[in-house]
LUMMI-106384 format. One record per atom (N, C-alpha, C): residue in three letters; residue number from 1; x, y, z; atom name. Coordinates in nm, 3 decimals. Layout:
# residues N
+------+-----+---------+---------+---------+------+
! rest !  nr !       X !       Y !       Z ! atom !
+------+-----+---------+---------+---------+------+
!  ALA ! NUM !       X !       Y !       Z !   CA !
...
+------+-----+---------+---------+---------+------+
# end
This chain:
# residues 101
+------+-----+---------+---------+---------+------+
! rest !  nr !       X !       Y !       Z ! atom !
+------+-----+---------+---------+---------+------+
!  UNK !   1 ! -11.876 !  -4.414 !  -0.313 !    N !
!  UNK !   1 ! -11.855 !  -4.404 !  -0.457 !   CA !
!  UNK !   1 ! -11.858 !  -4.545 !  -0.515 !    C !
!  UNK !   2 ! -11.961 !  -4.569 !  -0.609 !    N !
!  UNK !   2 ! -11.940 !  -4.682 !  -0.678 !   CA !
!  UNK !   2 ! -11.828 !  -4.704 !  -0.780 !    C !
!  UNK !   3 ! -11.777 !  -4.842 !  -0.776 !    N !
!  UNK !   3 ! -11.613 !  -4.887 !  -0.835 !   CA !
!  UNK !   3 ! -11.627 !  -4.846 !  -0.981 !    C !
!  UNK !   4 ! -11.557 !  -4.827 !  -1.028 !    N !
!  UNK !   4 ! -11.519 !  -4.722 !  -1.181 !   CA !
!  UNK !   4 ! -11.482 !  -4.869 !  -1.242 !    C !
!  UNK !   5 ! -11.534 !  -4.913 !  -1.320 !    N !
!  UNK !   5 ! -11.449 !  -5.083 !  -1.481 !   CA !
!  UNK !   5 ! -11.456 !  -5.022 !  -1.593 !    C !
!  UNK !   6 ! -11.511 !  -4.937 !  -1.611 !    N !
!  UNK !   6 ! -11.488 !  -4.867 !  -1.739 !   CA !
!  UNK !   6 ! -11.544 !  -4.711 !  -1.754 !    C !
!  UNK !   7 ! -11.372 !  -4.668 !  -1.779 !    N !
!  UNK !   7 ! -11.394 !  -4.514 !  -1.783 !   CA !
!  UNK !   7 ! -11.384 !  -4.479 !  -1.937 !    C !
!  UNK !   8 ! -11.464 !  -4.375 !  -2.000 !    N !
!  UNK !   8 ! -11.481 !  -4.354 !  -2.147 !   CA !
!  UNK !   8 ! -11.398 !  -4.220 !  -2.114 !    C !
!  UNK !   9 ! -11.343 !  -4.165 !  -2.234 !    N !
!  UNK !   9 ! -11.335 !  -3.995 !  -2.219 !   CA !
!  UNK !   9 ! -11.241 !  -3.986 !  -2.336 !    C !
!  UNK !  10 ! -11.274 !  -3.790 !  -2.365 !    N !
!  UNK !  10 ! -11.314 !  -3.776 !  -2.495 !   CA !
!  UNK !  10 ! -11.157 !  -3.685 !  -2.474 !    C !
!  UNK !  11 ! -11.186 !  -3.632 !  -2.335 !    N !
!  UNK !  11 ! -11.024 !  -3.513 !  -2.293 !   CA !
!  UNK !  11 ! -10.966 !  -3.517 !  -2.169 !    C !
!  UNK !  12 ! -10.902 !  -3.486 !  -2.183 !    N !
!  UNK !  12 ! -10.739 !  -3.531 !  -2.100 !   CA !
!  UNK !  12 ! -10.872 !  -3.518 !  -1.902 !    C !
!  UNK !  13 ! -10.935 !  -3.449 !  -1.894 !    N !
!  UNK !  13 ! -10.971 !  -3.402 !  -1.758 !   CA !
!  UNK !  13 ! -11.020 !  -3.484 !  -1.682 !    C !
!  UNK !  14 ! -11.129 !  -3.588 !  -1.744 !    N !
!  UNK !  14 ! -11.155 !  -3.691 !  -1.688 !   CA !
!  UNK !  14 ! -11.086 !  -3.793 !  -1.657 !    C !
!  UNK !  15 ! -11.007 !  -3.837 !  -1.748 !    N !
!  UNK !  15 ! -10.900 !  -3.933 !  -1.705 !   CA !
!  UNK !  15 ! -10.813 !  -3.934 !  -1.566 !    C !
!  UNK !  16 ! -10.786 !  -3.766 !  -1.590 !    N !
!  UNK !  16 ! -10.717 !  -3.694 !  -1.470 !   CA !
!  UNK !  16 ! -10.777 !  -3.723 !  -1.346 !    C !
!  UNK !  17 ! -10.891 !  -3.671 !  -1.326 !    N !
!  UNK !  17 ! -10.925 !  -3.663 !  -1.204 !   CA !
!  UNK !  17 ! -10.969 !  -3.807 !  -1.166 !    C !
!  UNK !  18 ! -11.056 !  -3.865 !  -1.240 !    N !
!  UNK !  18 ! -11.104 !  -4.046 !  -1.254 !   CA !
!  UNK !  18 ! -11.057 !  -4.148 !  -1.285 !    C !
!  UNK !  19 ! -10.954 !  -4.134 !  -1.353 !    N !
!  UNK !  19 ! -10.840 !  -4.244 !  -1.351 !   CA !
!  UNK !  19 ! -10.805 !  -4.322 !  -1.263 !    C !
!  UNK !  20 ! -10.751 !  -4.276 !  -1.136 !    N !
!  UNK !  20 ! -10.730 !  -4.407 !  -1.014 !   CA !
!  UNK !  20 ! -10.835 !  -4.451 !  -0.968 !    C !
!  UNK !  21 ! -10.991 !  -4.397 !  -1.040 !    N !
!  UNK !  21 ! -11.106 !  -4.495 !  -0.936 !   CA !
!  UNK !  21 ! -11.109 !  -4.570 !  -1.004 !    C !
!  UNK !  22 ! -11.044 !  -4.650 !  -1.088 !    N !
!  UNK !  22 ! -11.099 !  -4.734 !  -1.225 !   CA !
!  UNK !  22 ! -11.060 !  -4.874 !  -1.138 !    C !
!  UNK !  23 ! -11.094 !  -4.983 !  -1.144 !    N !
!  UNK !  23 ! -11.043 !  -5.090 !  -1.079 !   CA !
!  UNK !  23 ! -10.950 !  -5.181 !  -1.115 !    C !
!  UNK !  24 ! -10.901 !  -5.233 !  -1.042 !    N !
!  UNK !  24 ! -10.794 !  -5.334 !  -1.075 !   CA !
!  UNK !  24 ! -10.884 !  -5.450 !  -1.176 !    C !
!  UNK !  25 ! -10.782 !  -5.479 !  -1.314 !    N !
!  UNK !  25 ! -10.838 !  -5.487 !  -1.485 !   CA !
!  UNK !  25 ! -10.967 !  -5.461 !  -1.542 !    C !
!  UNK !  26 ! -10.997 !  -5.324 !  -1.448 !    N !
!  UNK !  26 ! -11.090 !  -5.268 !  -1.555 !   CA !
!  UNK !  26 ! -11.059 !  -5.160 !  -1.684 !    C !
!  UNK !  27 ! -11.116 !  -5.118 !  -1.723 !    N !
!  UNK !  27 ! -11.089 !  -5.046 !  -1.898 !   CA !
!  UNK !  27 ! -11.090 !  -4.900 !  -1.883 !    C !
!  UNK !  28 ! -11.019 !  -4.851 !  -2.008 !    N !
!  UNK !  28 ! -10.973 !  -4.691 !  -1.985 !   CA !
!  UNK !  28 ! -11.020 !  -4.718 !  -2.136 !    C !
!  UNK !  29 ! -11.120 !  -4.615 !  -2.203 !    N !
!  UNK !  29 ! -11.112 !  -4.576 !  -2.353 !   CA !
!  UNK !  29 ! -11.102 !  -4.446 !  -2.366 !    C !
!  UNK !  30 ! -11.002 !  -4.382 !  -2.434 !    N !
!  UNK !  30 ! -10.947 !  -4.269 !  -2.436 !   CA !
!  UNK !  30 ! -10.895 !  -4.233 !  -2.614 !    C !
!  UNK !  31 ! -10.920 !  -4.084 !  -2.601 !    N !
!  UNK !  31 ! -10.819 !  -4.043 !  -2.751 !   CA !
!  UNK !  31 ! -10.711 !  -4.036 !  -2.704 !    C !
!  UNK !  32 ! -10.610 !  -4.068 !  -2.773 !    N !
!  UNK !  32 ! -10.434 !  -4.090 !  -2.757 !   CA !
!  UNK !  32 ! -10.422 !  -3.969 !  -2.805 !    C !
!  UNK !  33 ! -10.498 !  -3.856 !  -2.854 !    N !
!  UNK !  33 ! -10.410 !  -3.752 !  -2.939 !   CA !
!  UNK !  33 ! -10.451 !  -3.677 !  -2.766 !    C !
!  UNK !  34 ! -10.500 !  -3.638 !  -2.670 !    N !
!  UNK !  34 ! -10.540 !  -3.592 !  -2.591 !   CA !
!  UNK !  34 ! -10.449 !  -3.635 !  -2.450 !    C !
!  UNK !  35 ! -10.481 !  -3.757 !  -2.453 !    N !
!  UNK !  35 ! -10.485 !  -3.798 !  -2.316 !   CA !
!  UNK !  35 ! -10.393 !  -3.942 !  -2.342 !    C !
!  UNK !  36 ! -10.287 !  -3.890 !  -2.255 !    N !
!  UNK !  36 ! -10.168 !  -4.012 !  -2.253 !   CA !
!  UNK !  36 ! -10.147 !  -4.107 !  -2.093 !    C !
!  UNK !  37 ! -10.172 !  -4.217 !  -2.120 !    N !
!  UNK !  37 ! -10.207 !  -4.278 !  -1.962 !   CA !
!  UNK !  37 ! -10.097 !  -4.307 !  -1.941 !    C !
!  UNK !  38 ! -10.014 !  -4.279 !  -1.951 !    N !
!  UNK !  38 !  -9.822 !  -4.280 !  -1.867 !   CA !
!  UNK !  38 !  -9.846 !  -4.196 !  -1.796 !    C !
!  UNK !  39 !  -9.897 !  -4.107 !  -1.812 !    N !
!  UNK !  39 !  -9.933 !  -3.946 !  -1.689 !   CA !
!  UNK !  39 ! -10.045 !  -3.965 !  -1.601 !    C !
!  UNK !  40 ! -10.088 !  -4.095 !  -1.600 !    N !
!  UNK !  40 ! -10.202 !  -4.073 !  -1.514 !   CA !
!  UNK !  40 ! -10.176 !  -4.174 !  -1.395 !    C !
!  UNK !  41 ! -10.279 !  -4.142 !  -1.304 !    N !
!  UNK !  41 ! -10.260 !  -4.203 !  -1.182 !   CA !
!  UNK !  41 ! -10.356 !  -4.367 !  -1.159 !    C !
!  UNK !  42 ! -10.336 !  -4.507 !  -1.275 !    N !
!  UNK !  42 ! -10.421 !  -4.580 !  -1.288 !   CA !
!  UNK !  42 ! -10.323 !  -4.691 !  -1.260 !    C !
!  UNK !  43 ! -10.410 !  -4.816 !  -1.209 !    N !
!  UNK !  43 ! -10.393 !  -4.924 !  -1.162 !   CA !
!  UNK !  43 ! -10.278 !  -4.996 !  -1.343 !    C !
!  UNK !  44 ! -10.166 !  -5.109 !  -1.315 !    N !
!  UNK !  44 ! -10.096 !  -5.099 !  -1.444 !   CA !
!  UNK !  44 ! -10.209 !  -5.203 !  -1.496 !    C !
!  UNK !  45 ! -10.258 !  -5.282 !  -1.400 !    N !
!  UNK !  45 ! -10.345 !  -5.415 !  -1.447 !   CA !
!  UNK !  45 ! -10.470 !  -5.353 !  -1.616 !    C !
!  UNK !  46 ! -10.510 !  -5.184 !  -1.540 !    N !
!  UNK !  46 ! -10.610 !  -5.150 !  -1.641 !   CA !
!  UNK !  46 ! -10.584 !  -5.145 !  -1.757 !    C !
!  UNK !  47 ! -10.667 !  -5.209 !  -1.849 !    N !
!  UNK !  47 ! -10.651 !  -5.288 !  -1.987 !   CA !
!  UNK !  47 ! -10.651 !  -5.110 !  -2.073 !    C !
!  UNK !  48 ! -10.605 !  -5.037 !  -2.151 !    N !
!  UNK !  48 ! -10.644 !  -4.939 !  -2.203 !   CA !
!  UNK !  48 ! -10.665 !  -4.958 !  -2.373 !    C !
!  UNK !  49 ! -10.746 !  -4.855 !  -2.416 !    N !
!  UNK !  49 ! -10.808 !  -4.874 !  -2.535 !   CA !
!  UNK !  49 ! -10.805 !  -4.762 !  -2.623 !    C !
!  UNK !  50 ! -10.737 !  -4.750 !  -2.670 !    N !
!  UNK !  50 ! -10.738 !  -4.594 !  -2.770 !   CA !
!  UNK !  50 ! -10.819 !  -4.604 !  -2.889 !    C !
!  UNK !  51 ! -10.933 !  -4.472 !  -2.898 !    N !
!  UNK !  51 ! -10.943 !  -4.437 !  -2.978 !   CA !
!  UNK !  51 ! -11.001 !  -4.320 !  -3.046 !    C !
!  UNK !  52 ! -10.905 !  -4.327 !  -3.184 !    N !
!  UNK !  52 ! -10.910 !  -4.206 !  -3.285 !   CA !
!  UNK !  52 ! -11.065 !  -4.192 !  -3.289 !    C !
!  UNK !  53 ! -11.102 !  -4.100 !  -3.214 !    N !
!  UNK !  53 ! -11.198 !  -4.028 !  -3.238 !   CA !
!  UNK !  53 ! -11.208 !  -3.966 !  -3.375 !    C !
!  UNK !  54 ! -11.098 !  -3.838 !  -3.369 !    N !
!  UNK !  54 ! -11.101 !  -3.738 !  -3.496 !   CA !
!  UNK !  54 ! -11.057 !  -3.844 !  -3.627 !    C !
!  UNK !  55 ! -11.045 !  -3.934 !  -3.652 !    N !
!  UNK !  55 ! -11.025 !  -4.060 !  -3.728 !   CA !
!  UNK !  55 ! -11.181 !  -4.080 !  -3.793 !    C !
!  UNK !  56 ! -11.246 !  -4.140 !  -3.671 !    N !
!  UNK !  56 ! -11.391 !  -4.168 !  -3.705 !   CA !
!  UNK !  56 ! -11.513 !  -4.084 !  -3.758 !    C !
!  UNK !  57 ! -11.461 !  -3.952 !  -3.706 !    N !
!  UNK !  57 ! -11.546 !  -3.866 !  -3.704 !   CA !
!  UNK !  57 ! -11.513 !  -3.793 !  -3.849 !    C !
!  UNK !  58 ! -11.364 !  -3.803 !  -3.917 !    N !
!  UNK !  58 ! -11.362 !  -3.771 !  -4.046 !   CA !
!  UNK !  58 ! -11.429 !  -3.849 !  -4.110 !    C !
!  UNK !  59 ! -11.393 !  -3.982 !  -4.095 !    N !
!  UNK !  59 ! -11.444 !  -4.089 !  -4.226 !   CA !
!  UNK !  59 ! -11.604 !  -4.092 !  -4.230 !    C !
!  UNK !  60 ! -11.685 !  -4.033 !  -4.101 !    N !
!  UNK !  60 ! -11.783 !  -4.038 !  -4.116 !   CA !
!  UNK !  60 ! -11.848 !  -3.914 !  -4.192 !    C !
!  UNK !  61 ! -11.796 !  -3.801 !  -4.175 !    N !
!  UNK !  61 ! -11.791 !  -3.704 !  -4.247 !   CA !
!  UNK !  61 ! -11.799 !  -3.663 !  -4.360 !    C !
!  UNK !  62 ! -11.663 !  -3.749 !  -4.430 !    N !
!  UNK !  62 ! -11.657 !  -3.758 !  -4.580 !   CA !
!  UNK !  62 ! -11.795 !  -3.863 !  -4.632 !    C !
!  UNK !  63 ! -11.834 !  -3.948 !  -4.526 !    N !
!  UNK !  63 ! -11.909 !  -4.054 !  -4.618 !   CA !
!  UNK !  63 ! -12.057 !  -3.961 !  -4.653 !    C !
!  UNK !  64 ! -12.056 !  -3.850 !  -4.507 !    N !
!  UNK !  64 ! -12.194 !  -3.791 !  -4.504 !   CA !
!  UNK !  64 ! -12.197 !  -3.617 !  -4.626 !    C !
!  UNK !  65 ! -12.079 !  -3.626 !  -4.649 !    N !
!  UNK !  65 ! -12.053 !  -3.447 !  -4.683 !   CA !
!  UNK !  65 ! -12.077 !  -3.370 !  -4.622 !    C !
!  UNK !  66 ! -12.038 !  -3.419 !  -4.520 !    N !
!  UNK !  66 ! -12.025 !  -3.279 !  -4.349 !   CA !
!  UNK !  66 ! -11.935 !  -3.263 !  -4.358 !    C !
!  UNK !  67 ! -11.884 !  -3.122 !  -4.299 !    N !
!  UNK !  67 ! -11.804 !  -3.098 !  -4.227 !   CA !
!  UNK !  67 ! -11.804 !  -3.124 !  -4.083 !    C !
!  UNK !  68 ! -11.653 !  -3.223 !  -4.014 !    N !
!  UNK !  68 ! -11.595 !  -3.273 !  -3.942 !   CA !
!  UNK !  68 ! -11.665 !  -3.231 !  -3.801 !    C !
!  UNK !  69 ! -11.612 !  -3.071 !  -3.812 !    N !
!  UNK !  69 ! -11.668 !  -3.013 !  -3.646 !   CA !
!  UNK !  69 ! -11.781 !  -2.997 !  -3.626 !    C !
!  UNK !  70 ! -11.890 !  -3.037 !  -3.739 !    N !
!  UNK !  70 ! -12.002 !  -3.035 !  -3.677 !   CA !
!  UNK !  70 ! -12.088 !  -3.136 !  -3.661 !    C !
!  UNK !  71 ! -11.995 !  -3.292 !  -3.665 !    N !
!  UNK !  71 ! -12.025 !  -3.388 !  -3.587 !   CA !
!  UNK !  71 ! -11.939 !  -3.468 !  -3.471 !    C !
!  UNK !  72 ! -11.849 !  -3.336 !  -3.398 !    N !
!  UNK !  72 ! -11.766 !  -3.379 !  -3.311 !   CA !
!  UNK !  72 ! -11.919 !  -3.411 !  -3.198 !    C !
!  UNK !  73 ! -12.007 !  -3.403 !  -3.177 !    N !
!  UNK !  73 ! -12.098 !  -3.443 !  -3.121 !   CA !
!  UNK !  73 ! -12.097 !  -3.571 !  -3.058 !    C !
!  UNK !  74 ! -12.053 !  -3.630 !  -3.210 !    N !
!  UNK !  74 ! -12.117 !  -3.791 !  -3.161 !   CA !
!  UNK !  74 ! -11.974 !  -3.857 !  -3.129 !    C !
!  UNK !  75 ! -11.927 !  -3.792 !  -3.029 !    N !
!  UNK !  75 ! -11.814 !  -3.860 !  -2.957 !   CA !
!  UNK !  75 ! -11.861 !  -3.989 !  -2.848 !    C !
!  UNK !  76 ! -11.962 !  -3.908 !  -2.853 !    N !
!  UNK !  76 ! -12.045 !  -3.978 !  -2.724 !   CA !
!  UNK !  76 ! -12.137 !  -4.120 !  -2.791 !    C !
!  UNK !  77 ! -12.149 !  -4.086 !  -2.856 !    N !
!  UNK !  77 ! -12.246 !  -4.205 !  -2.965 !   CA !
!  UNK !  77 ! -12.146 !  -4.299 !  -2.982 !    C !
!  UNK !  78 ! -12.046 !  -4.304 !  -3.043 !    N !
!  UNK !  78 ! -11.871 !  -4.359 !  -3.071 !   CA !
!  UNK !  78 ! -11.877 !  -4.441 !  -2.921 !    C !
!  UNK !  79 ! -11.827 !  -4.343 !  -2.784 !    N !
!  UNK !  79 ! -11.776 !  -4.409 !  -2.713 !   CA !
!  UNK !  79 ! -11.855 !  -4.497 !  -2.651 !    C !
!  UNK !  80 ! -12.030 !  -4.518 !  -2.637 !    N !
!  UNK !  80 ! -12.154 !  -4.607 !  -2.583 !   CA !
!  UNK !  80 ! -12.103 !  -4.743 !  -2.651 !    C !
!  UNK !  81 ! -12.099 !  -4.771 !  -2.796 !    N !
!  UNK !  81 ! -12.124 !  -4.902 !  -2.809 !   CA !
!  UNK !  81 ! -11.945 !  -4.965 !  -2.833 !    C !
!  UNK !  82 ! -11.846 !  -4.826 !  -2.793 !    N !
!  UNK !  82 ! -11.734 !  -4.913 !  -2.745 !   CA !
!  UNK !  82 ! -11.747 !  -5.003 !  -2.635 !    C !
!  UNK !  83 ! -11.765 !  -4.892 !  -2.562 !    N !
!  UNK !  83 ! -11.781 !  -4.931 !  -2.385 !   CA !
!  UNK !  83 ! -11.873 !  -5.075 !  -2.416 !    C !
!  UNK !  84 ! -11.980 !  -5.101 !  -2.468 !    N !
!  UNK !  84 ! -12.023 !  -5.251 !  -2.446 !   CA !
!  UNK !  84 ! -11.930 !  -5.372 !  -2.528 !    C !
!  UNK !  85 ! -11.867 !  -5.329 !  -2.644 !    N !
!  UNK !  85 ! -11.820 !  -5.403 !  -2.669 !   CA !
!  UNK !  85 ! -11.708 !  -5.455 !  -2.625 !    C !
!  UNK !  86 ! -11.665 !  -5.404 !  -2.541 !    N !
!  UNK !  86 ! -11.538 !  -5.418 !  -2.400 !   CA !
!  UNK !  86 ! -11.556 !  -5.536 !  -2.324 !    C !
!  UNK !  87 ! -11.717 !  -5.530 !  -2.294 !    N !
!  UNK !  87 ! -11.744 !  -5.646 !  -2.231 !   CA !
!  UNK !  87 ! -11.882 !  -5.743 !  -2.323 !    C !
!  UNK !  88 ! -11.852 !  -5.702 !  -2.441 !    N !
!  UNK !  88 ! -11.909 !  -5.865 !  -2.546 !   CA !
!  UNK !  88 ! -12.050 !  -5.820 !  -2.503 !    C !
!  UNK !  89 ! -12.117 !  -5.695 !  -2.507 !    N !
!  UNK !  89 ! -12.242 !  -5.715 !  -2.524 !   CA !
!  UNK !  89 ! -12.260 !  -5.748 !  -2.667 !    C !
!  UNK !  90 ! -12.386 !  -5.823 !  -2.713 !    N !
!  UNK !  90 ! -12.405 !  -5.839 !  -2.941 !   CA !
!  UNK !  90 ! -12.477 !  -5.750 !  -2.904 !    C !
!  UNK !  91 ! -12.490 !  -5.689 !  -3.068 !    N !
!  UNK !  91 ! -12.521 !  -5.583 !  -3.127 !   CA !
!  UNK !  91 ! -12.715 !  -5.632 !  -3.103 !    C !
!  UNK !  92 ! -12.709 !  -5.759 !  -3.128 !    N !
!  UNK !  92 ! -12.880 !  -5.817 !  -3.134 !   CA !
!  UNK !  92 ! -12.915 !  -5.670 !  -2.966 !    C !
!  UNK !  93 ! -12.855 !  -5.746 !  -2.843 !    N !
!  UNK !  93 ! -12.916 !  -5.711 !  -2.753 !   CA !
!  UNK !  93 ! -12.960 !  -5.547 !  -2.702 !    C !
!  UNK !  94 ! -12.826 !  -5.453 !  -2.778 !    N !
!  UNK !  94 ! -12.846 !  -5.367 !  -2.809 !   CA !
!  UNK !  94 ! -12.975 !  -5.292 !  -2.911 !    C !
!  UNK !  95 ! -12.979 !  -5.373 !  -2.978 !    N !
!  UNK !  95 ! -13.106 !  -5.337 !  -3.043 !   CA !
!  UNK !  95 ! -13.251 !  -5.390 !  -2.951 !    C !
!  UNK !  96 ! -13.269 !  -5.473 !  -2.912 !    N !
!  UNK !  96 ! -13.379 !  -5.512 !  -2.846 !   CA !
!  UNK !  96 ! -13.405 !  -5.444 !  -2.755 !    C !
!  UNK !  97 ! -13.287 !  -5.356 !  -2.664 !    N !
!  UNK !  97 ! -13.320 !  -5.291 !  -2.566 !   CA !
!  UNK !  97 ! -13.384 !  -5.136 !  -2.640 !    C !
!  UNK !  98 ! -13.282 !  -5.101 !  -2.729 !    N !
!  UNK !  98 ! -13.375 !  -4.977 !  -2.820 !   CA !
!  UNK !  98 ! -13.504 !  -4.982 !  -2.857 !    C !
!  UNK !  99 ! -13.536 !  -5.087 !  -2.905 !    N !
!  UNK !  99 ! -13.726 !  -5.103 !  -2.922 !   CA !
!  UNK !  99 ! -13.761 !  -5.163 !  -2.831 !    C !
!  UNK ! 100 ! -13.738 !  -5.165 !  -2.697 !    N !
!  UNK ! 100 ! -13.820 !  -5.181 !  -2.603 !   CA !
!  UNK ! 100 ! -13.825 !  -5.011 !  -2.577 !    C !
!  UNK ! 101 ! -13.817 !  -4.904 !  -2.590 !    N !
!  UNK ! 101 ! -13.831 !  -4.793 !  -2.564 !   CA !
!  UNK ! 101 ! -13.956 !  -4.713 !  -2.628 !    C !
+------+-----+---------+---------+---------+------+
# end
């Protein structure tokens, strides 16, 4: 099994079961309304990162005149350019790798 530095997750299950592969000071990004890492089985060194998903996903909502649950989707979109910014990827390189596609 390759070493776990950064685990993303959206509900309590992953954390659960993947939580102790995470490495000593690597990253946990998690919703706090879900998933509480006092209950989990992780190294104390791992840096953790909460976030309000259902937060983001309103404000993006209201800006778009959607309704909420039908962009719980892009949880996953949310948690990609956390996860790099954890470890200081710029936004430049992120883009360069998209139009290289």
């Amino acid at each position: 099994i390759d070493p776990v530095h950064c685990l993303a997750t959206f509900e309590d299950t992953t954390a659960t079961i993947h939580g102790h592969e995470i490495v000593e000071n690597g990253a946990l990004s998690y919703d706090p309304h879900v998933t509480k890492p006092e209950h989990l089985e992780i190294d104390s060194s791992v840096k953790l990162y909460p976030i309000d998903y259902d937060a983001l996903i309103k404000e993006m909502a209201d800006e778009l005149g959607m309704p909420a649950p039908k962009l719980a989707i892009v949880k996953n979109t949310i948690a990609v350019p956390a996860g790099l910014a954890l470890y200081g990827v710029e936004l430049s390189a992120i883009q360069e790798a998209l139009e290289g596609l």
